[in-house]
C-alpha positions as CSV (number, residue, x, y, z in Angstrom):
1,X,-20.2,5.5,1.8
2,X,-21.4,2.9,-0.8
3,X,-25.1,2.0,0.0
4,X,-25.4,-1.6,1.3
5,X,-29.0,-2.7,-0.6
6,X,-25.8,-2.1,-3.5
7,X,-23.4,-3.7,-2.4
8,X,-25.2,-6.8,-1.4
9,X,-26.9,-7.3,-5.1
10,X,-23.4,-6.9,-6.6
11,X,-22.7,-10.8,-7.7
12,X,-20.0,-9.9,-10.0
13,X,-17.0,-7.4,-10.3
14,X,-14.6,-6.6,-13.0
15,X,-11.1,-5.0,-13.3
16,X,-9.3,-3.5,-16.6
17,X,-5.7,-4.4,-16.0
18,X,-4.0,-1.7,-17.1
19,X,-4.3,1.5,-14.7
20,X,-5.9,-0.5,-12.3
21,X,-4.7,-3.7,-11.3
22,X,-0.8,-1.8,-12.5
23,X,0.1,1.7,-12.8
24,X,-0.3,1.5,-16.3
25,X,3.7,1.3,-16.8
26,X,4.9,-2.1,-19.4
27,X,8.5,-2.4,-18.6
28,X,9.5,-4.7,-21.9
29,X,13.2,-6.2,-22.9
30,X,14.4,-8.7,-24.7
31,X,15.7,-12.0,-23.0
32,X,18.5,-13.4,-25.3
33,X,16.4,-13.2,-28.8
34,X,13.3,-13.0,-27.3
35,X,11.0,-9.8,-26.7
36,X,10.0,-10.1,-22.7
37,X,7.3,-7.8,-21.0
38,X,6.7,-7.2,-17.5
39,X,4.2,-6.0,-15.2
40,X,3.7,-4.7,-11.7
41,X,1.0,-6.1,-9.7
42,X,0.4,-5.0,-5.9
43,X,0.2,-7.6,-3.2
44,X,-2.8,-5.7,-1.4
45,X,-4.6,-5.7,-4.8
46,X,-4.1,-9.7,-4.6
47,X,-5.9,-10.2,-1.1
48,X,-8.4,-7.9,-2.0
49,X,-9.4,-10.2,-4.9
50,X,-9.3,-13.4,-2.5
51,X,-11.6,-11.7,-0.2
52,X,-14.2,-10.8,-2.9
53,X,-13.8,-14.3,-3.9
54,X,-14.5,-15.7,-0.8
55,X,-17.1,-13.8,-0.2
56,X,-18.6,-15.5,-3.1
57,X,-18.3,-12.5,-5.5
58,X,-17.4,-13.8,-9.3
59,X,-14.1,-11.6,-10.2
60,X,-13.4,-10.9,-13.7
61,X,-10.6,-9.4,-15.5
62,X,-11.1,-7.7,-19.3
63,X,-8.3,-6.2,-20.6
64,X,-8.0,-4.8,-24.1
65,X,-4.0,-6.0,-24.1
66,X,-2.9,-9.6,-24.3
67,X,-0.4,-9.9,-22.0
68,X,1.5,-12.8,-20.5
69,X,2.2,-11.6,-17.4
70,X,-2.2,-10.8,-16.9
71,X,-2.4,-14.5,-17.8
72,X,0.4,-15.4,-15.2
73,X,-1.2,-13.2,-12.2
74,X,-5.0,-14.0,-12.8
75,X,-4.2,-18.0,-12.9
76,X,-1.6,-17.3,-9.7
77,X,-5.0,-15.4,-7.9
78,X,-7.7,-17.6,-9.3
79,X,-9.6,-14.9,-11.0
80,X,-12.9,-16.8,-12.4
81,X,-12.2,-15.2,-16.2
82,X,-9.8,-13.2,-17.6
83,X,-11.0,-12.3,-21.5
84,X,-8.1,-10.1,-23.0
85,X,-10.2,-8.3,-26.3
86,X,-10.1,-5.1,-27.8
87,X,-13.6,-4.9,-27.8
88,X,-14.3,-4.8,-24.1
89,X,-18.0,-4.4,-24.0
90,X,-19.1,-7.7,-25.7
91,X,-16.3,-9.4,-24.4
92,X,-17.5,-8.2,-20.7
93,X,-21.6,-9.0,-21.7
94,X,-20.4,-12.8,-23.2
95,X,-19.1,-13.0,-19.5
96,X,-22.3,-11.8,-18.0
97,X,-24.5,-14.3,-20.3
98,X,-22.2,-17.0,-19.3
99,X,-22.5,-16.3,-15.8
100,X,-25.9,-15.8,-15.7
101,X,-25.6,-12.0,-14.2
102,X,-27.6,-9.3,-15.1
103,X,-26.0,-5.7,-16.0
104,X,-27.8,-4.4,-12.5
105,X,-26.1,-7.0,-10.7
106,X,-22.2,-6.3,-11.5
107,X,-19.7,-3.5,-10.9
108,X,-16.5,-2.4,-13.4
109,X,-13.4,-0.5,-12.1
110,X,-12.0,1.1,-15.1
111,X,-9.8,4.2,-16.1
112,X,-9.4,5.4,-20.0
113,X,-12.2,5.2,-22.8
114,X,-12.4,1.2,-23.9
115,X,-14.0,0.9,-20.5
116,X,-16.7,3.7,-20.7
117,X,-19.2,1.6,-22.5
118,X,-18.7,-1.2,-19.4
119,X,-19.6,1.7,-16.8
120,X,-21.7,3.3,-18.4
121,X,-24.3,0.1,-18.1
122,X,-23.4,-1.5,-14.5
123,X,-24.6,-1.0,-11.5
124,X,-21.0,0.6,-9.8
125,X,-19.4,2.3,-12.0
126,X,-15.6,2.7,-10.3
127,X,-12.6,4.5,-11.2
128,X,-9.1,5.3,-9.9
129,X,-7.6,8.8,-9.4
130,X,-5.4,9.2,-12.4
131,X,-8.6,8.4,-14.8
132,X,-9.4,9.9,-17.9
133,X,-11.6,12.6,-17.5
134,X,-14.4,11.7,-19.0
135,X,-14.3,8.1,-16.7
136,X,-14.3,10.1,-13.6
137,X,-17.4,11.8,-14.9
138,X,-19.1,8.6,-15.3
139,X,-18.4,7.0,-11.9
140,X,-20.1,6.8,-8.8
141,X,-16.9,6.1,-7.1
142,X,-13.7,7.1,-6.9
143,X,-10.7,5.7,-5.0
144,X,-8.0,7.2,-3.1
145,X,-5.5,4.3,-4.0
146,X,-4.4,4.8,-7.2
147,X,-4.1,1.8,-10.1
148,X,-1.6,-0.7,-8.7
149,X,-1.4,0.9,-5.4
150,X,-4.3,-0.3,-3.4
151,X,-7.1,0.8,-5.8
152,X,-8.5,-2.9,-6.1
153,X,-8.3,-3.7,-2.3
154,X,-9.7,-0.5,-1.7
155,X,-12.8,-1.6,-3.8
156,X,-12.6,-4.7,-2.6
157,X,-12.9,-3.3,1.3
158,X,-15.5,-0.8,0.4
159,X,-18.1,-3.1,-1.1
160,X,-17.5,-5.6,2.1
161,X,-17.7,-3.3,4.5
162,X,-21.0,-1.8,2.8
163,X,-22.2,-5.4,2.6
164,X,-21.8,-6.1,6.3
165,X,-23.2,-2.6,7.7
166,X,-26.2,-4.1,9.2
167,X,-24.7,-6.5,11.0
168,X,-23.9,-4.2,14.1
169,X,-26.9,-5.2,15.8
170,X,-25.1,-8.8,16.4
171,X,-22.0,-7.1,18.2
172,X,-24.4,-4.7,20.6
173,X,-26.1,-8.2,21.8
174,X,-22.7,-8.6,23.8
175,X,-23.4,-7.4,27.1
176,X,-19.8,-7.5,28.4
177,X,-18.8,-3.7,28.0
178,X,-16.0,-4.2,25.2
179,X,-13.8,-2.4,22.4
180,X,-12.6,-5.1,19.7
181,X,-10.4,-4.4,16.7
182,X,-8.8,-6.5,14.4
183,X,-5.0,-5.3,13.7
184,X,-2.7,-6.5,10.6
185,X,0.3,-7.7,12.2
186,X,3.6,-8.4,10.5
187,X,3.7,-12.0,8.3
188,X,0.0,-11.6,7.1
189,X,-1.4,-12.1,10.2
190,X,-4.2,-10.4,12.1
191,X,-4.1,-9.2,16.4
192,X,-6.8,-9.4,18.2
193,X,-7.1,-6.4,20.3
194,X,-9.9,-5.9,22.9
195,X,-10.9,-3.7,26.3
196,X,-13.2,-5.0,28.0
197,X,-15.0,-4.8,31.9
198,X,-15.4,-7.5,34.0
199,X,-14.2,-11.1,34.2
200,X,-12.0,-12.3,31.2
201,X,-13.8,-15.9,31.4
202,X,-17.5,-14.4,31.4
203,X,-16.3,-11.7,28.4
204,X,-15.3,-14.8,26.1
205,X,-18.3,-16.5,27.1
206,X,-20.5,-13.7,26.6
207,X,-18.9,-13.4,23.1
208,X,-19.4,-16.7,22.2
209,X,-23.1,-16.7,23.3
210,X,-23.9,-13.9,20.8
211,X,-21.7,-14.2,17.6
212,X,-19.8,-17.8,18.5
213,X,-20.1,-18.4,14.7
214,X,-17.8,-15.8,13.7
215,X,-15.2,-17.5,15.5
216,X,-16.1,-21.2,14.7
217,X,-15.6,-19.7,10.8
218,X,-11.9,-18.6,11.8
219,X,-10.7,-21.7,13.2
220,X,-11.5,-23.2,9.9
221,X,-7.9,-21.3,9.1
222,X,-6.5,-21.7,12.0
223,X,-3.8,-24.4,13.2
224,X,-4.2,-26.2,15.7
225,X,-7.8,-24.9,16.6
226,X,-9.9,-25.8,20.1
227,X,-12.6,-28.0,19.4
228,X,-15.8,-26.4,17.3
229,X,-18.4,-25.0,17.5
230,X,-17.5,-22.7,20.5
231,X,-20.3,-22.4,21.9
232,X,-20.7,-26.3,22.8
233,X,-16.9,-26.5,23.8
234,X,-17.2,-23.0,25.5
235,X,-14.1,-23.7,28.2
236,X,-12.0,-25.2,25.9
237,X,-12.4,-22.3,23.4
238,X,-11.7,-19.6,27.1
239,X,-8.7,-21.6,27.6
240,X,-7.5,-21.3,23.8
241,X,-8.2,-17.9,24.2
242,X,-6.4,-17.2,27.5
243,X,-3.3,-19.0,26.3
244,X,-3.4,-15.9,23.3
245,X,-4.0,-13.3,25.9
246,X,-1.9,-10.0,25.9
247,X,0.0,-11.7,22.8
248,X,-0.3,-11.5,18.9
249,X,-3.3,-13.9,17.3
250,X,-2.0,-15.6,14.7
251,X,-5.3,-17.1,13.5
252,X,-7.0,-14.5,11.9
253,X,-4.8,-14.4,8.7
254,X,-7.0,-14.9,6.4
255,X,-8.8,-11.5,7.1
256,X,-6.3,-8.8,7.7
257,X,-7.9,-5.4,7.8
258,X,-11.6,-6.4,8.4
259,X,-13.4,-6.5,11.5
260,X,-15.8,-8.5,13.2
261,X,-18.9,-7.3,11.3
262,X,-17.4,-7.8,8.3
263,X,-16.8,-11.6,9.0
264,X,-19.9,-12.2,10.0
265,X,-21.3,-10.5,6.9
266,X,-19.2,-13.1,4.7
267,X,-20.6,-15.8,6.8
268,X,-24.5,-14.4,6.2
269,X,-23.5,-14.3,2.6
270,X,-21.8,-17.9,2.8
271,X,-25.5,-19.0,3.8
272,X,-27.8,-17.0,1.5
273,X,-29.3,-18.8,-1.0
274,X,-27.5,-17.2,-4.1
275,X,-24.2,-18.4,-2.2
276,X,-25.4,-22.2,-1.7
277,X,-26.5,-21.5,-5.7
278,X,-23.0,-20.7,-6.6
């Protein structure tokens, strides 16, 4: 379990590319009389990237390869700086100086030796399974995904869910006994699954008293939302909700695989001054 005073002073993470955000493979051709290369990104990896944007995290890629297809994938995700240079470390401390991050403040996920100076000086050192030895020595984590199989939305989950561990204490102020769990549904979309006791009206108003700004947040992404905030158009949002009951939620897309605590923790983080800064 990553420690959350960590994970919340992270302001910056960077990715190698190769054996991390691919499997290392470079499938290359030629397309009539010119040499092609191609590359295999993971979708997962994608919306794990968005999520540590949104969360305000800066995302950085440094790769020691130039590579269209990099260029191609961090303009399609809207990585904030992709610096393809042999020399990895002052290419990854030019991006730290021009961000305005300190070393203590940033995290690398790497796997082979160009990227041991880079975790050797962060704060979260990461690497994936199939690292080189002497990378898996220096980390502090290690992921189960392996490079272009989930490693980077693995990250990218484990540093939000560290970041919002201490925001429990919001859900237990519900007084309606409950179970809720967000489930990822087919077409990128997220269920909203709950047990509860008790009336269905006073459970949704119960909610809404207590962490109503989790779901104002969503219905920023969601079409055709009840009026906001919630808690001021409180029927409006228990009939939206009713006409959702005992079907799939279709709202919640833009978090698939987090939970309520982690929402609210990008919404704390959305407030905090370094946010507003950025």
């Amino acid at each position: 379990m990553l420690d959350a005073t960590l994970a919340r002073r992270l302001k910056l993470v960077g990715f190698d590319v190769d054996g991390v955000l691919t499997d290392g493979g470079v499938y290359i051709g030629r397309a009539g009389d010119h040499a092609v290369e191609f590359k295999r990104f993971d979708v997962q990896d994608g919306l794990g990237i968005k999520l540590l944007r949104d969360a305000g995290i800066i995302v950085v890629w440094v790769s020691a390869r130039r590579s269209d297809a990099t260029e191609l994938r961090a303009r399609e995700l809207k990585v904030d700086e992709l610096v393809q240079d042999k020399k990895k470390l002052p290419a990854f401390t030019g991006i730290l100086a021009r961000r305005g991050v300190p070393w203590e403040e940033s995290a690398f996920v790497g796997d082979d030796l160009p990227d041991l100076p880079l975790l050797e000086r962060v704060a979260l050192p990461i690497t994936v399974p199939a690292a080189v030895p002497e990378v898996r020595a220096c980390a502090r984590v290690i992921t189960t995904a392996g490079g272009g199989r989930g490693a980077v939305r693995e990250v990218a989950e484990l540093i939000l869910r560290a970041r919002g561990s201490g925001t429990t204490k919001d859900l237990d102020k519900v007084g309606t006994p409950h179970f809720a769990q967000f489930v990822p549904l087919e077409g990128n979309q997220i269920g909203f699954f709950t047990v509860y006791d008790g009336s269905f009206d006073k459970y949704i108003a119960d909610f809404t008293k207590n962490i109503g700004e989790v779901f104002d947040l969503i219905f920023k992404f969601t079409k055709n939302p009840p009026p906001s905030p919630c808690r001021k158009y409180l029927q409006e949002f228990i009939d939206f909700a009713a006409g959702a009951n005992r079907g799939p939620i279709g709202f919640y897309q833009n978090y698939p695989g987090l939970s309520v605590q982690d929402i609210h923790a990008l919404i704390a983080d959305s407030k905090s001054p370094t946010a507003a800064a950025g």
